[in-house]
C-alpha positions in Angstrom: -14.1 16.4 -35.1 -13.4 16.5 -31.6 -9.9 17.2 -29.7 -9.4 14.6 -27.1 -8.9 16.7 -23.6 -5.2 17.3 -23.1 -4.0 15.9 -19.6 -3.6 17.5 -16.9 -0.1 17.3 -15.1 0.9 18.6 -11.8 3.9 20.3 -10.7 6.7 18.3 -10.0 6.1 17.4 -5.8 8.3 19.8 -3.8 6.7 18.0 -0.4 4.7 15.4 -0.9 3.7 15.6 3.1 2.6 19.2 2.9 0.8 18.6 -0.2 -1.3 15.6 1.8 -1.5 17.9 5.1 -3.2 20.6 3.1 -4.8 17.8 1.1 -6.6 16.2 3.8 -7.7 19.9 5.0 -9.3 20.4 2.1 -11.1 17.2 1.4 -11.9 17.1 5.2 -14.1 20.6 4.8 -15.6 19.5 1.9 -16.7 16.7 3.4 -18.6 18.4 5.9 -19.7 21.5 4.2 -20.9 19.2 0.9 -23.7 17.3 3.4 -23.6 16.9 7.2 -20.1 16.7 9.6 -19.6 13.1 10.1 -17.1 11.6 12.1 -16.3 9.1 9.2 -15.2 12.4 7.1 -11.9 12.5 8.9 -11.0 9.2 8.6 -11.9 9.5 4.3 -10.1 12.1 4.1 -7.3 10.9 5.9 -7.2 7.7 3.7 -7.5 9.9 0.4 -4.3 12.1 1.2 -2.6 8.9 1.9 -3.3 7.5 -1.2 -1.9 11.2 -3.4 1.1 11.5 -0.6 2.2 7.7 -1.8 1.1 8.3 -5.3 3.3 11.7 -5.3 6.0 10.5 -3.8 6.2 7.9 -6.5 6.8 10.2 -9.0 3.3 10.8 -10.3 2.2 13.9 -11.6 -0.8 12.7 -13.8 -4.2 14.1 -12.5 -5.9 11.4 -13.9 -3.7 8.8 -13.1 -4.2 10.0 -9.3 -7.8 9.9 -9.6 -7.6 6.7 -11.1 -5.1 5.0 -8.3 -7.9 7.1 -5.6 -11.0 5.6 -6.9 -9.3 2.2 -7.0 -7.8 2.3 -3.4 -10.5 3.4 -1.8 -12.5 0.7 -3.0 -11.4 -1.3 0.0 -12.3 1.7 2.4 -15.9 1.2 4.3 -18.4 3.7 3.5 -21.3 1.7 4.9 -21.4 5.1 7.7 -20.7 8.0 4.8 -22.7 9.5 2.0 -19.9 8.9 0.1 -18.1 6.5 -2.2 -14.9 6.0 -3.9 -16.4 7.8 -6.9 -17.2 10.8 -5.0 -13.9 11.4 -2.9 -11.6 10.6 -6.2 -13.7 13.4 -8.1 -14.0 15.8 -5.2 -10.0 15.3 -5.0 -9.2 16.5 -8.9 -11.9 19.2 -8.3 -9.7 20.6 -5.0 -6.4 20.2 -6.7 -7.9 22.0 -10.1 -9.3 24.9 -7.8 -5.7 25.0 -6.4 -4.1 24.9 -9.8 -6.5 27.7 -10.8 -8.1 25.6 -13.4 -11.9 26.1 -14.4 -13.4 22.5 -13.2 -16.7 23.5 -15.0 -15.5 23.7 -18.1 -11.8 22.6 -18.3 -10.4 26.2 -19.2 
């Protein structure tokens, strides 16, 4: 039988506005590097930390339950001028804060 995939939890946020600074650093290059610079990639990326600074500062620690509350805010953001989706941005967020955590986002190890 298979084990269920334990959650993964996030220390406790020391600051919440560094955290979203480095955040939207990180999502910001990604954006760019992952298909062409577009000028809509700062504005995602700024939405996107928002979204994890509020979420943080509300106590949650829950990577899935911020990828969850990222995907469903950014549903109202318009990506009629971006490669992207709400989809995308939620999972390239847990994929930056796993490589930051030092956690294997291949294979969950």
């Amino acid at each position: 039988m298979t084990e269920p995939i334990p959650p993964i939890t996030l220390p406790p946020a020391e600051n919440p506005e560094q955290e979203g600074e480095w955040l939207q650093t990180s999502l910001h290059s990604w954006l760019n590097t992952e298909f062409i610079p577009e000028a809509i990639n700062e504005e995602i990326a700024q939405r996107a930390a928002q979204i994890f600074m509020r979420q943080r500062m509300e106590g949650e620690n829950d990577l899935g339950s911020l990828t969850l509350a990222i995907v469903t805010e950014m549903q109202s953001f318009d990506f009629s001028k971006s490669f992207y989706g709400e989809f995308a941005i939620a999972n390239a967020v847990s994929d930056l804060l796993l490589e930051s955590l030092g956690i294997d986002k291949c294979c969950g190890q």
